[in-house]
C-alpha positions in Angstrom: 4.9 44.8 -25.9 4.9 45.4 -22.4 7.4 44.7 -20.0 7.5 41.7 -18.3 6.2 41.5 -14.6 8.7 41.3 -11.8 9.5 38.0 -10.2 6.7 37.0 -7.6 8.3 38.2 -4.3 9.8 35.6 -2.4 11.0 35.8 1.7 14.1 36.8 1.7 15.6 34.0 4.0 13.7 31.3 1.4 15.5 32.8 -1.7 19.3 33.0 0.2 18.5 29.7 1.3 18.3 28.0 -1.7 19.6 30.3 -4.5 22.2 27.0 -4.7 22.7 23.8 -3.5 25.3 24.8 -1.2 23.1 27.3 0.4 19.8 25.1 0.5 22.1 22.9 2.3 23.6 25.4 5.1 21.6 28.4 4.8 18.8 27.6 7.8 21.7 26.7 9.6 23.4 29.7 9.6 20.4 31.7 10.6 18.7 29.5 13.0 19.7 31.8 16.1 17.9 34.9 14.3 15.1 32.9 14.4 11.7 32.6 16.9 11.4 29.9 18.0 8.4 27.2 16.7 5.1 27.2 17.3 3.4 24.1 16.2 0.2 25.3 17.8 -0.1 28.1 14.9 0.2 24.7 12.6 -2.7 23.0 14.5 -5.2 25.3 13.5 -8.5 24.6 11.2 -8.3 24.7 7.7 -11.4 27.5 7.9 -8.9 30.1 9.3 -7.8 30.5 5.7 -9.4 33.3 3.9 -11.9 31.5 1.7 -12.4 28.3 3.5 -15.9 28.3 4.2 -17.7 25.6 5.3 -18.0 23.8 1.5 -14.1 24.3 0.9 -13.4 22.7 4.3 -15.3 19.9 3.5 -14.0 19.2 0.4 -10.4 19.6 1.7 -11.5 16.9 4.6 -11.9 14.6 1.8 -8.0 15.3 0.9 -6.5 14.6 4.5 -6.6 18.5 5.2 -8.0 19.5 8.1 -5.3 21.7 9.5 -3.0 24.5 8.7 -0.3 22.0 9.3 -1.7 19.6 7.0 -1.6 21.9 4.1 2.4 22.6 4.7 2.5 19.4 3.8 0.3 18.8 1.2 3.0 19.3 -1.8 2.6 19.9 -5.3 2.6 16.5 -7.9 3.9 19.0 -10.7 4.8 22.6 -11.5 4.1 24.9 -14.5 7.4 27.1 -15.9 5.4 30.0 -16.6 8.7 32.2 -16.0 8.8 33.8 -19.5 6.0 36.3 -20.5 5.7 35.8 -24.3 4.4 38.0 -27.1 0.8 37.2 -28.8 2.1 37.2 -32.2 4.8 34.6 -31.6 2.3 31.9 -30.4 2.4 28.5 -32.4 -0.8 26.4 -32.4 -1.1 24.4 -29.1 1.5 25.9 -27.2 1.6 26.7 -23.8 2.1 30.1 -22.9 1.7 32.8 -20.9 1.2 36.3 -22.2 0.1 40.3 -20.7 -2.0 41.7 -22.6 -4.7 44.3 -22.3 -8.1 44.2 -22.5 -10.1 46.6 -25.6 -13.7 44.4 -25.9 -15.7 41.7 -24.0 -18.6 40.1 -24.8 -20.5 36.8 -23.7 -22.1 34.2 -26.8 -24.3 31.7 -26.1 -23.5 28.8 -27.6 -25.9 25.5 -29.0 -25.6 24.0 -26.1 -27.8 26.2 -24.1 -26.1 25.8 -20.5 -22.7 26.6 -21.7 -21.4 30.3 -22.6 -18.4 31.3 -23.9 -16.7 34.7 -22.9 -14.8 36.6 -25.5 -12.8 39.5 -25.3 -10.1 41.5 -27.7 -6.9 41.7 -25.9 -3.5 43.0 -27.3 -0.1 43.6 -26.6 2.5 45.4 -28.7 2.9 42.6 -31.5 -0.7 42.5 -32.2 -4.5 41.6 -31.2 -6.1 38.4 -30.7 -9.3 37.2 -29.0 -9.1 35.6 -25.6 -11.9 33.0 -25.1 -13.3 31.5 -21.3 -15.4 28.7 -21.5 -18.7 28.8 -19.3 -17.2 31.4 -16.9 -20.0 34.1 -17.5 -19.0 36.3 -14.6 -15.7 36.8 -15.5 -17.2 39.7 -18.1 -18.2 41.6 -15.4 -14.7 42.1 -14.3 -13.4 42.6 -17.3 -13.3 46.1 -18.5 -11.7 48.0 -21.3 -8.2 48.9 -20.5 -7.7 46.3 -17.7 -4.4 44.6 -18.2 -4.0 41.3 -17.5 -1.7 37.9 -17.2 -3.1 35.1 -19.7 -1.7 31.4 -19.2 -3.0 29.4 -21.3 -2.5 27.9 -25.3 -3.5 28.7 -28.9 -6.2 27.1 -30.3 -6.2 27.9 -34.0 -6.4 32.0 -33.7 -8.1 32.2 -30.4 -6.5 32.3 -26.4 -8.0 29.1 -24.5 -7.6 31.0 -20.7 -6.3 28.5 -17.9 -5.8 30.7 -15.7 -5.4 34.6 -15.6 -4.4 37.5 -12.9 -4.7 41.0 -13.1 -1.6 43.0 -13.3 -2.2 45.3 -11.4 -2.9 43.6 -7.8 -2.2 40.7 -8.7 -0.1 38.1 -7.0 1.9 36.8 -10.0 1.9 33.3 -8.6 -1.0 31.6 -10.9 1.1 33.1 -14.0 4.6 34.0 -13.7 7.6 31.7 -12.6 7.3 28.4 -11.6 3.6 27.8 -10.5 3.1 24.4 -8.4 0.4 22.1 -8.7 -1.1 20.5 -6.1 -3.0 17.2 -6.1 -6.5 18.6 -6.1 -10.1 16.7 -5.5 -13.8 17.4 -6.7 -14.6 21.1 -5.4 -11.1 21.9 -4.4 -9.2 23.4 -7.5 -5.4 23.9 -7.6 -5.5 27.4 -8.0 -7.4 27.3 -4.5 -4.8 25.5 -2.6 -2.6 27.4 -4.1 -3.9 30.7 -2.4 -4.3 28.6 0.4 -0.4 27.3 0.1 0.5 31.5 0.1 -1.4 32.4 3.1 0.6 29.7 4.8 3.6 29.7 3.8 4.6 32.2 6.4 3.7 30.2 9.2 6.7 27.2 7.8 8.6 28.9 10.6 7.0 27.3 13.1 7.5 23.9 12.5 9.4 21.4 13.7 12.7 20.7 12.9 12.7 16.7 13.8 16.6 16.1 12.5 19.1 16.5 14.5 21.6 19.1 13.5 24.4 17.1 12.7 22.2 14.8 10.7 21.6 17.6 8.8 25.1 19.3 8.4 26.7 16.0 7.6 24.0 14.8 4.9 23.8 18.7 3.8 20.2 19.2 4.1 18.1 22.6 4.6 16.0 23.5 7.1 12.7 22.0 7.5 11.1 25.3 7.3 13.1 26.4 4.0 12.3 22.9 2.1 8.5 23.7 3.0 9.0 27.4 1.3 10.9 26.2 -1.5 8.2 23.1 -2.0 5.5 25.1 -2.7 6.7 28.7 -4.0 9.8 27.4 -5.5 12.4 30.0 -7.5 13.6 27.4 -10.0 12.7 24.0 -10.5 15.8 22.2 -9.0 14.8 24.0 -5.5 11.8 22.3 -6.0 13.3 18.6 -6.5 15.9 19.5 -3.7 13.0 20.2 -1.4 10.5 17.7 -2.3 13.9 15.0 -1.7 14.6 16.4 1.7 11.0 16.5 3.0 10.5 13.0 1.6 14.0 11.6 3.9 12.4 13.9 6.4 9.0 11.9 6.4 10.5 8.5 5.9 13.2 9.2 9.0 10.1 9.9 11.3 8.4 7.0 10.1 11.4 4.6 10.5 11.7 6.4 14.3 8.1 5.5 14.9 8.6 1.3 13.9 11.8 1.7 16.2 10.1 3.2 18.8 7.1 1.1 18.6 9.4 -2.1 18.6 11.5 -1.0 21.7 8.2 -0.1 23.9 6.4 -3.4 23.1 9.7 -5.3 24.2 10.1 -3.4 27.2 6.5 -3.2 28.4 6.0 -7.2 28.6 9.1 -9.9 28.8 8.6 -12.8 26.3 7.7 -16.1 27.3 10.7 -18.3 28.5 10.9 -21.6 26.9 14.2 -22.7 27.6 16.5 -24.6 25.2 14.7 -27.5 22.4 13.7 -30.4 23.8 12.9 -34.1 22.9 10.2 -33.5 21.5 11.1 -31.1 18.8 14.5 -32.5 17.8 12.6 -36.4 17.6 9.7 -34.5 15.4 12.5 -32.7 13.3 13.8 -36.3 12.7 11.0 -37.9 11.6 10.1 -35.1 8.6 10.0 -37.4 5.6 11.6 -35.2 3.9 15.0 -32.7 4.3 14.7 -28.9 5.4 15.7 -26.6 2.5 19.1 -24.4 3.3 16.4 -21.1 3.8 14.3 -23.3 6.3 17.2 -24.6 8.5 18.4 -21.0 8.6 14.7 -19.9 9.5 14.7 -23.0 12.5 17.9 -21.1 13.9 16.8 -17.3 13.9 13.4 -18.4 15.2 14.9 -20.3 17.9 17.3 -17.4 18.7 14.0 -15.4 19.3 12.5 -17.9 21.9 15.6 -17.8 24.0 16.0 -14.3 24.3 13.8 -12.6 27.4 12.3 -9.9 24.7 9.0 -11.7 22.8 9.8 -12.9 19.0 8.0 -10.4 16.7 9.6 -12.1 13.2 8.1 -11.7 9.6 8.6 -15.5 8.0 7.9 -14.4 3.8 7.9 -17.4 1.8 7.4 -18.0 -1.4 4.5 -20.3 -2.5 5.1 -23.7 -1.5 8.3 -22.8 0.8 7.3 -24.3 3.9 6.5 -21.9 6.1 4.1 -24.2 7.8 6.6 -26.2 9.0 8.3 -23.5 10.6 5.5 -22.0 12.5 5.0 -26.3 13.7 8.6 -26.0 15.1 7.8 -22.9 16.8 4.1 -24.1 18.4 5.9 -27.3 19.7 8.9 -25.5 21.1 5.8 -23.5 23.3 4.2 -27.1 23.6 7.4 -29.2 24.8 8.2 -26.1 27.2 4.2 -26.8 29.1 2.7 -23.7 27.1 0.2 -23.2 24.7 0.4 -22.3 21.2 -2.3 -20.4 18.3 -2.2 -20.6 14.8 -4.8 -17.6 13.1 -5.5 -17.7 9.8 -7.6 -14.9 7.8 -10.3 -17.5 6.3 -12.4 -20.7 7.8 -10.6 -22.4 4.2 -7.0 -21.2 5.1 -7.8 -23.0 8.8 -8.9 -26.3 7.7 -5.9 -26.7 5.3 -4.0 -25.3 8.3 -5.2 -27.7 10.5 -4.7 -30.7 7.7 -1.1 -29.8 7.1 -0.5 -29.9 10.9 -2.4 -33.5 11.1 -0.5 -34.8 8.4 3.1 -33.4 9.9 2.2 -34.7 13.6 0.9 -38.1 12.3 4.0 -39.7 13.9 3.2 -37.5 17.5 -0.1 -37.9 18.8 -0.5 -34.2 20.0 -4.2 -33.1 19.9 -5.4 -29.6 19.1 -8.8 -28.4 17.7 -10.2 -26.4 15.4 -12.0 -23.2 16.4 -13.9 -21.3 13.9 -17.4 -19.5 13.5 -18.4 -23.1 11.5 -17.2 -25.3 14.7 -20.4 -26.9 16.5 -21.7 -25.5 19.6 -21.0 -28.8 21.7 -17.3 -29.0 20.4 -16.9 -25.2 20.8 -17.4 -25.4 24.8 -15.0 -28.4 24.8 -12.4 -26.4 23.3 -13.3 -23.5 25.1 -12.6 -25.6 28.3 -9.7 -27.4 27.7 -7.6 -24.3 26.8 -8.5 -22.4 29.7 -7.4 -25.6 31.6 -4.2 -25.7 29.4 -5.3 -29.4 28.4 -5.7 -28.5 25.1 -2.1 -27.0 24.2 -2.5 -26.1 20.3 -6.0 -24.6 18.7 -5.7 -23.2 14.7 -8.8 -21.1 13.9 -9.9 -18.1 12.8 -10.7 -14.6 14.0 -13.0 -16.9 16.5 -9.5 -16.9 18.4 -9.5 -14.0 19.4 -13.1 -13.1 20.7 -13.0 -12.3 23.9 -14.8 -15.5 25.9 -11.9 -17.8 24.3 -9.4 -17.7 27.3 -5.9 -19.8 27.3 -3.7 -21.2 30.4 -0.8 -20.0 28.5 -0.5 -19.1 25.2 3.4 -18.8 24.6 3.7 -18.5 20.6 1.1 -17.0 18.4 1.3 -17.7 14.4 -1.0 -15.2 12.4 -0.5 -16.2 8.5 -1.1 -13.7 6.5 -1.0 -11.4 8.6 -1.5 -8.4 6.6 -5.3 -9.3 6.1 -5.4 -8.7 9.7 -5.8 -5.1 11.4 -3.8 -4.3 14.4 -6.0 -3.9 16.8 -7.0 -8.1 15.8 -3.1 -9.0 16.1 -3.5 -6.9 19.6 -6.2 -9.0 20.9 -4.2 -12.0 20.4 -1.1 -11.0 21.6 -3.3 -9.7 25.1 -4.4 -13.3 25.4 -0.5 -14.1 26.5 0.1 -15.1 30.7 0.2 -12.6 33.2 3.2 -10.2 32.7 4.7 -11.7 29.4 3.8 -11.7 25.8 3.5 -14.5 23.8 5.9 -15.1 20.7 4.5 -13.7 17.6 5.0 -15.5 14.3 4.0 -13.8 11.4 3.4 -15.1 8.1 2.4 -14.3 4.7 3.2 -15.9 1.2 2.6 -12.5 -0.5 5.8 -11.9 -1.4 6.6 -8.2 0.0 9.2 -6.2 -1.7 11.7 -4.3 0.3 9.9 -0.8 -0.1 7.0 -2.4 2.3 9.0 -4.8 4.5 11.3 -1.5 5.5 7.5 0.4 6.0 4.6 -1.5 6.8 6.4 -3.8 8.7 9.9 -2.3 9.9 9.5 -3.0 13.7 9.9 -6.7 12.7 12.8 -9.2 12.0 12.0 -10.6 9.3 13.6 -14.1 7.6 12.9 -14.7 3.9 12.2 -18.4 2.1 13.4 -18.6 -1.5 13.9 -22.2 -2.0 11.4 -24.3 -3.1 11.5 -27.9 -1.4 13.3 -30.3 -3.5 10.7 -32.0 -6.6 9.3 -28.8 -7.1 8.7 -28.6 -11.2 8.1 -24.9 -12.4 4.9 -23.8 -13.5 4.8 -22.5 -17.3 2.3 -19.5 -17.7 0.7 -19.1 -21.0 -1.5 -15.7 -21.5 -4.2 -16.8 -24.0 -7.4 -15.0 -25.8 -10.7 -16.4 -26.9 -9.1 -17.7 -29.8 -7.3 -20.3 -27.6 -10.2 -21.2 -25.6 -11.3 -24.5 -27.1 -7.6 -25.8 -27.2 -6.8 -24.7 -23.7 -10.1 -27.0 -23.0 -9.0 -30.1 -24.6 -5.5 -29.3 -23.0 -7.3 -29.5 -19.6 -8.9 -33.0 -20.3 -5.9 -34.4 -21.7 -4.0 -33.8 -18.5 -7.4 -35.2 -16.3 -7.7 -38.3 -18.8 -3.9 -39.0 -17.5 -5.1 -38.7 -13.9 -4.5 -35.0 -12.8 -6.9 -32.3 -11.8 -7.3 -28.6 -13.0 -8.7 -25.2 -11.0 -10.9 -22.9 -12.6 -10.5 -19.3 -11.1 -13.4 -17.1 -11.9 -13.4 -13.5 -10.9 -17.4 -13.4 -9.5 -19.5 -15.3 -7.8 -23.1 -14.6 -9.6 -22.0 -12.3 -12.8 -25.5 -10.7 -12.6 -25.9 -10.1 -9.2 -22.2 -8.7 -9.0 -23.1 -6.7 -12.1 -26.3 -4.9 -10.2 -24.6 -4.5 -7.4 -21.7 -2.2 -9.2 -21.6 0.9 -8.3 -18.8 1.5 -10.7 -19.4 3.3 -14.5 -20.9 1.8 -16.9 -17.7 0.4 -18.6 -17.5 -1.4 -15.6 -20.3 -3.4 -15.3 -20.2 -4.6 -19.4 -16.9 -6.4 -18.0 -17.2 -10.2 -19.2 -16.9 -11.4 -16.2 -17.4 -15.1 -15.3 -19.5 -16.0 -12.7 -18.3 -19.3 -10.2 -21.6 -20.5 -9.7 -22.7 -20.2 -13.8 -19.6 -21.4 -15.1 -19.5 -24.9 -12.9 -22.7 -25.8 -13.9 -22.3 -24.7 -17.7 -18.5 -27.4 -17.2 -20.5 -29.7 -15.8 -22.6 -29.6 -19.1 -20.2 -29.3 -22.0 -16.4 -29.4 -21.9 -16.2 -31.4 -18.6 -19.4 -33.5 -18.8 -17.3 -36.7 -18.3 -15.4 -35.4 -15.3 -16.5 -34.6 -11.7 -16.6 -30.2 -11.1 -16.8 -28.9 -8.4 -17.6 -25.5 -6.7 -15.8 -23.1 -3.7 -16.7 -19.7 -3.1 -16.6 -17.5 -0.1 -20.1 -17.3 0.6 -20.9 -21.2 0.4 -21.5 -22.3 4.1 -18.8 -23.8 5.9 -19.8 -27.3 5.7 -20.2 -27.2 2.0 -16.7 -25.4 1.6 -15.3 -28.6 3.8 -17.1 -31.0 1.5 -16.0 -29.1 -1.3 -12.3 -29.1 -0.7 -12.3 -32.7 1.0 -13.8 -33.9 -2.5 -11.3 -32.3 -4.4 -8.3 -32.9 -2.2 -9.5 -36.7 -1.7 -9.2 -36.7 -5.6 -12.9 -37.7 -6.1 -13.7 -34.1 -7.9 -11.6 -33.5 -10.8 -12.1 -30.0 -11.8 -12.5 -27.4 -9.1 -14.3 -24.5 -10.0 -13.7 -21.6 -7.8 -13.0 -17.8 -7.1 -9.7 -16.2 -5.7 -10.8 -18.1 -2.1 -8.5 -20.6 -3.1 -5.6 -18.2 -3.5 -3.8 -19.5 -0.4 -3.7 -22.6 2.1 -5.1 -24.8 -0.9 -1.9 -28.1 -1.0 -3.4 -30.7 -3.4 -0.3 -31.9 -4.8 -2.1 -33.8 -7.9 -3.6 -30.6 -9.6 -1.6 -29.3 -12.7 -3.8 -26.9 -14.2 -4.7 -23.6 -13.1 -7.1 -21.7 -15.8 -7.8 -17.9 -14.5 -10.5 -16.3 -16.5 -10.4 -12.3 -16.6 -6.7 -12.5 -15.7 -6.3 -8.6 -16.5 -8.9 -7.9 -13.0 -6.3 -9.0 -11.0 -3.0 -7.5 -9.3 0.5 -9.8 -10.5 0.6 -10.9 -6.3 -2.6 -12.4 -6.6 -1.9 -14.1 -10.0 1.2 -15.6 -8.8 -0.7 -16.9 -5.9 -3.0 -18.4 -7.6 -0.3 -19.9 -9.8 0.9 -21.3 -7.0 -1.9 -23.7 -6.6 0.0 -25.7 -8.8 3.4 -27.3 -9.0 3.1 -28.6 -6.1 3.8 -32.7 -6.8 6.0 -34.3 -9.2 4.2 -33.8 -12.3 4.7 -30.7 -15.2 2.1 -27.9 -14.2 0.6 -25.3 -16.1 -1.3 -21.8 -15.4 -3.4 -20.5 -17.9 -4.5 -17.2 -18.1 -7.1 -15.8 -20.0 -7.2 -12.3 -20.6 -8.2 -9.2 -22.6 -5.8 -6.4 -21.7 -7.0 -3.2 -22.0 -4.5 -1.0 -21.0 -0.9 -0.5 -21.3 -0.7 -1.5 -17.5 -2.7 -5.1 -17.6 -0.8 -5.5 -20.6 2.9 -4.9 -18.5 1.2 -6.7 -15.9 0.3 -9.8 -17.8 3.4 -10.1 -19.6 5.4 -9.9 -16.5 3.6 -13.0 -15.3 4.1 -14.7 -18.3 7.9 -14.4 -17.6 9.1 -14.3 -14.5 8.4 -17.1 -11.5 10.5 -15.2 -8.7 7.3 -14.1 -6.5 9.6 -11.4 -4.9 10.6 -9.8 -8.3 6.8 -9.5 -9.3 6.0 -7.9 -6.2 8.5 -5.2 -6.7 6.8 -4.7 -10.4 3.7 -4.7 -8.8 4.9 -2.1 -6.0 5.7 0.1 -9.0 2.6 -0.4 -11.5 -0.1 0.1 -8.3 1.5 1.6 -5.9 2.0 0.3 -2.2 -1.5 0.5 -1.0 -2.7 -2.3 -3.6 -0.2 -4.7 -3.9 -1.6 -6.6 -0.2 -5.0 -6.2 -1.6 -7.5 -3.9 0.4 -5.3 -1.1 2.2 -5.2 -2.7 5.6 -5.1 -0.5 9.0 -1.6 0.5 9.9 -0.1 0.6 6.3 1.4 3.8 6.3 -0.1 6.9 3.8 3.2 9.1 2.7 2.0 12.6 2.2 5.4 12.9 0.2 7.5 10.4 -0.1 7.1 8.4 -3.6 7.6 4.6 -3.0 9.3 2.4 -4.7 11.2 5.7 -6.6 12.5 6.8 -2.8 13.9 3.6 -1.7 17.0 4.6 -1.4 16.0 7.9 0.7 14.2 4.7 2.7 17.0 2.8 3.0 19.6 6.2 4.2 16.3 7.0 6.3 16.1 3.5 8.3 20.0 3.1 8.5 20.2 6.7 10.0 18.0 6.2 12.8 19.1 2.5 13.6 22.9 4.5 14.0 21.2 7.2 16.2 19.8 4.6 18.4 22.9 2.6 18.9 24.4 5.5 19.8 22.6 7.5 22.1 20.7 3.8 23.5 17.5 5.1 22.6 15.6 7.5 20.6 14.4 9.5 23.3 18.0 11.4 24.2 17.8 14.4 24.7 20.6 15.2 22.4 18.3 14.2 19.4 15.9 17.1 20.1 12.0 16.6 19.5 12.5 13.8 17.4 10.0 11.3 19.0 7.5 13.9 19.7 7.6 15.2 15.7 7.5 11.5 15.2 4.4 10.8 17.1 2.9 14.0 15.6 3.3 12.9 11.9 3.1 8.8 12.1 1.7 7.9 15.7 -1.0 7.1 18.8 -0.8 4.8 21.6 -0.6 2.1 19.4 1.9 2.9 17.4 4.5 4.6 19.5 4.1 4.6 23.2 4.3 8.1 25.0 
């Protein structure tokens, strides 16, 4: 057998650096004066400077975020190969991985049935023996392939044949596709790993010029290489615990600069604009406070203080108020609109959807019935005539609280002055919509902003996409709240679950039905999804009321809600049901939020396994909300091992905060708010929720540097702002 190759050659700084812990630690340290001194412009140049990234390459590497040479540093690999030991043909076991050198004695190419593909076959050996190496539909490769070549195989045994991943030749060759530890990077259609791997060499000399954005004693105390060395080691790593030790350091690296951007964003909207100043509570709010007919929970008292604390201070309130379904938060955003309204300002409240307003603007009728205070209701559904009254009285200031929609915030709707904004949830909002309504505030100041959301957000996101924020948290459920018990049914279960339903209307109550489509064939046609897709039973809103209406709830009232019913027939919709008059509302997930009708009990989901556990809980939440025993059922045909985790964590746990962290962890932090909304940060390495903890070290690190040095821009902290606004920001995000 022949000897095995030598180690891929490595920079000599990048293997002293991180030959140990210790040294991965100190070694950049140690060297930075021998060093030139960074360049970032080498990092800014085009992906097509590469060798071999021609105008097809460049596009497909578009489509992975990589558009620079910069962008590639940091593009790490998912997983590595240990291809480190070169092993002999006639020690191969059947499946195994391996690599092997070998040289070449025959080729040939044989068609095969299928006439399109072709399989390449050629005789290799080594000292233990011969075998046949095989390539699937890789024609060319023959050509290259002559008798005598040797050659690096990685690949397995398939019965007495050598399936080729991936091969080099000896003799030229770089090594790094076959020997050591060879990285895997996340790859997309056109773009193979074994290209960005080449792609990840001709770089990897340019890591020197980038930017070191931690301050040195940051690094010496917390023991942390260089970023330059971390980026070698990440890609072209010696063993694989360099790898991990790089990969953790970049990752507290990228969450640092993203926790310096929140705190940089936060202190340049607070010093750019004063907040509103409303003085101390008035009359008015403590005389509304006292006529509540019912008590504040603990969480909501503790909620009126911090929120008050925020209207007194000069600096505008930016607060997060997460609630649990059914926590109140409604009458906390009241007590901050009336503090704006007591003080002779105005005061908004946006919601997302024209169904979310009207119960908005219900709740707030019902809460104020003891204070006459007008307000209106603005959305795209409002009447012409009433529109340009509105319109009117809140550029006169007349008119001192409006609830709407995105209507708010077009630009003819002008206020006197709008002190406190409330935008519930706010993360189906973008930023620049949030930004139009906080422009909307008087001359020179900012309105108070309010934000809510009854998503419950675990810690991983409230630390990311919303860490320039105070935020205050409701647990407790008002008192009379009876828990909901969740029963995960199949077919089987259907004609009970039915008679369940009019057992519970017979006594008076009323029941949702939550149905995943609108129109099941025009959703189906429209599906641009595989064919597995579109077989999905799905049930369809609009076919399922009327089929209710015909056999299990002939002798009830159903009723229908969708998104894409006109407004006025969503009004008459939820009036009937809310009035009681409809007893079965059948419906899609519009009703996932806003929706109080305290006398339903029965929430029946159909196709349970299509939706996210935040979603489900909300729409679990549509119930429990009175006196009497509710019930969600949830009908569902899991699939997967995932629906299956999903569905069964639903099943049994109630705390909306615990689910979300499960659901944080099963889809990842784009999904659990739904659709990816603008300004949710992308991590090009960090791995949430599994780096919370480099999260948490990351946030508490640059809150300490701030306190110290007063802000982030000191000079003693280097470049950090400016590798900051490099990596996470704009205008909008962190002010230059």
């Amino acid at each position: 057998m022949a000897t095995a190759p030598a180690p891929i050659p490595r920079s000599g700084p990048v293997a002293r650096a991180l030959g140990s812990p210790e040294a991965l630690a100190l070694g950049d340290l140690r060297r930075a004066p021998l060093r030139s001194r960074p360049q970032p412009s080498r990092l800014d140049a085009p992906i097509t400077a590469l060798r071999g990234a021609g105008p097809r390459l460049s596009a497909a590497a578009a489509e992975l975020h990589l558009s620079t040479l910069g962008d590639l540093l940091l593009h790490v690999p998912h997983r590595y190969l240990d291809r480190s030991e070169i092993r002999e043909l006639a020690g191969l076991r059947t499946g195994e991985q391996a690599t092997v050198e070998v040289e070449v004695r025959s080729v040939r190419v044989r068609p095969t049935r299928k006439r399109r593909l072709r399989i390449v076959e050629a005789g290799v050996a080594d000292r233990s023996g011969p075998m046949t190496a095989i390539w699937f539909n890789q024609a060319w490769i023959a050509d290259r392939l002559a008798p005598g070549t040797r050659l690096l195989l990685s690949g397995k045994l398939e019965r007495d044949r050598f399936r080729v991943a991936e091969y080099e030749f000896v003799e030229g060759g770089s090594g790094r596709h076959t020997t050591g530890i060879v990285p895997v990077h996340p790859a997309g259609e056109g773009l193979t790993p074994k290209r960005i791997r080449d792609w990840a060499s001709q770089v990897g000399s340019l890591a020197r010029h980038a930017i070191e954005p931690l301050p040195a004693e940051l690094r010496a105390r917390r023991r942390l290489a260089g970023a330059a060395d971390a980026l070698a080691a990440v890609h072209f790593p010696e063993q694989l615990g360099d790898a991990e030790r790089a990969r953790e350091r970049l990752a507290f690296e990228e969450l640092f600069l993203h926790q310096a951007a929140l705190a940089a964003r936060r202190q340049g909207r607070r010093a750019r604009r004063p907040g509103v100043d409303l003085g101390s509570p008035g009359e008015l709010v403590a005389d509304w406070l006292g006529s509540l007919p019912f008590e504040l929970t603990g969480d909501q008292r503790a909620a009126v203080e911090e929120i008050d604390g925020d209207l007194a201070r000069p600096e505008p309130m930016q607060r997060l108020l997460m609630g649990e379904v059914g926590s109140g938060k409604t009458v906390l955003a009241l007590f901050a609109m009336l503090r704006a309204v007591e003080s002779g300002y105005q005061a908004a409240l946006m919601a997302p959807t024209e169904t979310l307003a009207d119960q908005h603007a219900a709740t707030l009728d019902r809460l104020l019935a003891q204070r006459p205070l007008p307000f209106a209701l603005l959305t795209s559904a409002t009447p012409a005539a009433r529109r340009r009254e509105a319109l009117a009285r809140l550029a006169s200031g007349e008119l001192r609280v409006v609830v709407g929609t995105h209507a708010l915030i077009e630009p003819e709707v002008a206020f006197r002055g709008l002190a406190v904004c409330v935008v519930d949830e706010q993360h189906r909002f973008g930023v620049e919509q949030r930004a139009a309504l906080d422009a909307k505030g008087p001359d020179g100041a900012a309105p108070h902003a309010l934000h809510m959301t009854a998503t419950p957000i675990p810690r991983t996101l409230s630390l990311t996409a919303y860490g320039d924020l105070d935020a205050t948290v409701l647990h407790e459920l008002p008192a009379g709240r009876e828990p909901v018990d969740t029963w995960v049914v199949g077919e089987e279960k259907r004609a009970g679950a039915y008679e369940f339903i009019r057992a519970r209307l017979r006594e008076g109550r009323q029941a949702y039905v939550v149905c995943p489509l609108v129109e099941q064939r025009a959703a189906s046609e429209r599906s641009p999804g595989p064919a597995r897709w579109r077989k999905l039973e799905a049930k369809a809103a609009a076919e399922e009321a009327e089929r209710l209406r015909a056999t299990e709830f002939a002798d009830f009232e159903v009723g229908l809600l969708h998104g894409q019913m006109p407004a006025r027939e969503k009004q008459r919709a939820m009036k009937g049901f809310a009035s009681g008059a409809t007893h079965v509302l059948v419906a899609t997930s519009v009703i996932e939020v806003g929706i109080d009708v305290a006398n339903a009990t029965v929430i029946l989901v159909e196709g349970a396994e299509r939706y996210g556990l935040s979603q489900l809980h909300q729409l679990r939440g549509r119930v429990g909300r009175g006196e009497h025993a509710s019930q969600c059922i949830l009908f569902a045909d899991p699939g997967s091992e995932l629906a299956r985790r999903r569905l069964s964590a639903i099943e049994q746990e109630r705390d909306g905060f615990r689910l979300a962290e499960v659901d944080l962890a099963l889809r990842g932090e784009g999904e659990i708010l739904g659709t990816r909304q603008h300004g949710l940060p992308r991590f090009r390495i960090a791995e949430l929720p599994d780096d919370l903890a480099l999260l948490t070290d990351a946030r508490r690190e640059v809150i300490a540097l701030r306190d110290r040095y007063g802000s982030l821009e000191a000079p003693e902290l280097g470049p950090l702002l400016d590798a900051a606004r490099r990596r996470f920001g704009d205008e909008r995000v962190i002010p230059a």
